[in-house]
N, C-alpha and C positions, 0 to 999 in steps of 0.2 A: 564426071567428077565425083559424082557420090559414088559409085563402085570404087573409084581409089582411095577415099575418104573411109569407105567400112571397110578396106582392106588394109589401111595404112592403122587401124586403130581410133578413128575421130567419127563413132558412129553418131553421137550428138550434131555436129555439124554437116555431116552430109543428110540429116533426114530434115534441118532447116532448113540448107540448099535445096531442095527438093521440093520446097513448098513455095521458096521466093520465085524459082527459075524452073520452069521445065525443060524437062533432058530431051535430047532426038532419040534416048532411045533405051525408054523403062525397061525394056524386055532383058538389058544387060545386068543391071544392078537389081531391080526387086525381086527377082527368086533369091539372090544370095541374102537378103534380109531371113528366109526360113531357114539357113542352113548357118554350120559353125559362126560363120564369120558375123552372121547379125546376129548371134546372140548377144552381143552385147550392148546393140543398137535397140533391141527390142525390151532392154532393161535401163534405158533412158527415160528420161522424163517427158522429153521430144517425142518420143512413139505415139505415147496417147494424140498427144496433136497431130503427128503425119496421118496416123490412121482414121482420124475425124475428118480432115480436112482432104485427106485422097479418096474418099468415099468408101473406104472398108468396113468401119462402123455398121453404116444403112447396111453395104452388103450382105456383113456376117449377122445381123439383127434378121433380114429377111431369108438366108438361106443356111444361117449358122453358124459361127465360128470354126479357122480349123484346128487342125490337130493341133493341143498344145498350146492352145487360147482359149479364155472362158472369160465370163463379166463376173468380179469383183464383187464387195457389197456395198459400192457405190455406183455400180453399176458401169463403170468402168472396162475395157476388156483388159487381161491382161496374157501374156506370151510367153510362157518358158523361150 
């Protein structure tokens, strides 16, 4: 459901979905959150929280952010 949610245009709702219900199968939908289609999802409000609560945060804190993310001066990350 959340890949057809970023692909239909409701990239807010699919990355709540994502935090209520886990999918069988991340490996579809979150590489497309880097590429065209979740750019718009990564310019939600939502993002900050998917990213806290799916553990990216700690990840990119301990091994870096990637390309095209950096912390903010709230310290916040943010994503082209």
């Amino acid at each position: 459901m959340p890949y057809a949610l970023l692909r239909l245009g409701d990239p807010g709702r699919a990355l709540v979905l994502t935090q209520e219900q886990q999918t069988g199968n991340d490996g579809l939908w979150l590489p497309i959150l880097w590429g065209s289609y979740g750019r718009a999802a990564r310019a939600t409000p939502e993002f900050k929280t998917f990213i806290r609560r799916f553990g990216l945060v700690e990840l990119w804190d301990n091994y870096g952010a990637p390309d095209g993310c950096h912390k903010n001066d709230n310290s916040d990350y943010v994503c082209e």
